[in-house]
N, C-alpha and C positions, 0 to 999 in steps of 0.2 A: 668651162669645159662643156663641149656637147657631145651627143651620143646619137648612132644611128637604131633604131629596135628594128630587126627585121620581123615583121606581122603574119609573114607568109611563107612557103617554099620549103625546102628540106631542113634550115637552119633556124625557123622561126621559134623568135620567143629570146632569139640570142642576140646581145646589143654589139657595135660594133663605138670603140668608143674614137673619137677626132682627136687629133692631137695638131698641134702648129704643122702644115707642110702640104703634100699632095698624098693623098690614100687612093693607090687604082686597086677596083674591082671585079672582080670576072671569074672565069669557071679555070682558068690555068691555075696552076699552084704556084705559081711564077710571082702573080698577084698580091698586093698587102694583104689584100683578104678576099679569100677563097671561098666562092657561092658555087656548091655541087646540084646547080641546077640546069638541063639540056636548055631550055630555054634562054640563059644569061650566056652571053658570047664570051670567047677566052678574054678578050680583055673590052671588058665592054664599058666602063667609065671611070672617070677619075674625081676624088671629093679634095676642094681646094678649101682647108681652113686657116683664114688668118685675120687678125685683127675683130676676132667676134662675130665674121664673117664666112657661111657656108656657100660657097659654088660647085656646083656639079656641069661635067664638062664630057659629051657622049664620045665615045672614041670609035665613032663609025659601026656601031653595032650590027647584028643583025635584025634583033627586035624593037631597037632604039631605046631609048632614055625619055619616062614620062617623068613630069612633076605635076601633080592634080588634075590628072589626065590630060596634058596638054604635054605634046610631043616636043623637045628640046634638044640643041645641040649644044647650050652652054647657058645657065641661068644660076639665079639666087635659089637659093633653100632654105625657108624660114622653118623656124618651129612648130610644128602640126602639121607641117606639109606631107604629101604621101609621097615618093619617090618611086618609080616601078622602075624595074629592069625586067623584062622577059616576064614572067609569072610573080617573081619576087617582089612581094613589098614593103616598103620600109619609112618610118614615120621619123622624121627630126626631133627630138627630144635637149633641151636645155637640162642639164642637171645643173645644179645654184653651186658653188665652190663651196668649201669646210670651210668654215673658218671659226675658229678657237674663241672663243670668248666667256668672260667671267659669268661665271652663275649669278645673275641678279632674279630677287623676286621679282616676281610679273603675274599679272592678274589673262589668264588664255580665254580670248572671245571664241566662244562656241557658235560657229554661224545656224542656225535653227529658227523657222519661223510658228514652227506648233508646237506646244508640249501636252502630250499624251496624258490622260487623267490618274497614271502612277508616277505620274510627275517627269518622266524621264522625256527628252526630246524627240519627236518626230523625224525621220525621213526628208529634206528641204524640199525633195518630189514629189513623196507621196504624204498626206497628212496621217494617215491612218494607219503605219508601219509604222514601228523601231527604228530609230536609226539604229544600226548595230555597226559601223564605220564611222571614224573620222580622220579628216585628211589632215594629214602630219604642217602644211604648210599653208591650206586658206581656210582649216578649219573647219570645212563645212562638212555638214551630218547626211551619212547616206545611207539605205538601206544595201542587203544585196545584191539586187536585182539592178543597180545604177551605176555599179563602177566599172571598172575596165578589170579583166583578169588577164596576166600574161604567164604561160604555163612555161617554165624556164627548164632543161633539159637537166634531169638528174639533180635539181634541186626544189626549192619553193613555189608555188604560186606567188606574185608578183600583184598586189593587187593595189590599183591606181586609180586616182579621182577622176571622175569624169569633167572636171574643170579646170584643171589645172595640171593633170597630168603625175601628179606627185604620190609618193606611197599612201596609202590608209592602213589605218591601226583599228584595231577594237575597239567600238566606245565603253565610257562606264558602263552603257545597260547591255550590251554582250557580255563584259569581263565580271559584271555581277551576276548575271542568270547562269555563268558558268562556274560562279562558286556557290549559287544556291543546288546549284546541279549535283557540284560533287559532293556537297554538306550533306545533300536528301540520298544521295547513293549510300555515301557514308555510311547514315544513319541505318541505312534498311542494311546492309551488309553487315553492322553491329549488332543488329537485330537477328540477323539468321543466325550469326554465331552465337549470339547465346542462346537460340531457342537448341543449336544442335549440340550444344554444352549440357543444357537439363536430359535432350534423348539419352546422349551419350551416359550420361550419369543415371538413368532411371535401368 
């Protein structure tokens, strides 16, 4: 299964997902999927997905149809590629299929090439940061200043490797400095209440 993320326009941040067959897009409502931008023509292209294969096929626009800024009337769409229509643009994205399988142990390589003198791993870009990320699928440690954030409407930040394109999660030294966080709030907050226990009582 692949997915379109539109990056730009009135709809950005919202994925459009491929399914087997033809998908036209344009500013009509008529359209599979509807881009409310003046710049995208009512029916300004069509996404051909089949066999693992993306084609994009311009349907006489008025702004035309780029693929890496290179002007098209009917080409391949690989993975990473940028697509424009009019102002809008939109990046190719693989997302890997679900597939179900038995819990075995397994030993998770942390991609990291420095570790920090409290022991916790580095940043792979920067040696002298936290990593406070890591990517769900190569692994590798990032700070946050490295990854990709997509602000998705009315729900989460969307936050993606910059190598692979795949979610990032918290590493251990974010998900510990945020329980040593709230153990020291904790504490001082136990500590007001008793002090306003003895006022209250004196």
């Amino acid at each position: 299964m692949a997915r379109l993320l539109i990056m730009s326009g009135a709809a950005q941040a919202q994925a459009i997902e491929l399914k087997p067959g033809v998908i036209r897009l344009g500013r009509n409502l008529e359209n599979d999927y509807f881009l409310n931008d003046l710049s995208v023509s009512g029916e300004h292209c069509e996404i051909v997905f089949q066999n693992d294969s993306v084609r994009v096929r311009d349907l006489d626009s008025t702004n035309g149809t780029w693929i890496n800024g290179q002007s098209i009337l009917e080409s391949e769409l690989r993975p990473g590629q940028s697509l424009q229509l009019g102002h809008v643009e939109l990046v190719l994205e693989d997302v890997p299929p679900i597939i179900a399988i038995p819990s075995l142990p397994f030993v998770q390589h942390i991609v990291s090439h420095h570790v920090l003198p409290d022991g916790y791993p580095a940043c792979i870009n920067h040696a002298t940061r936290h990593a406070t990320l890591h990517c769900t699928h190569c692994n590798k440690l990032f700070c946050n200043a490295c990854v990709h954030k997509l602000r998705r409407i009315r729900g989460q930040t969307l936050i993606c490797c910059p190598s692979c394109s795949s979610q990032c999660v918290s590493s251990a030294w974010s998900v510990d400095m945020k329980r040593k966080r709230k153990s020291f709030f904790g504490a001082m907050l136990s500590n007001v209440k008793k002090h306003l226990k003895r006022l209250h009582g004196d």
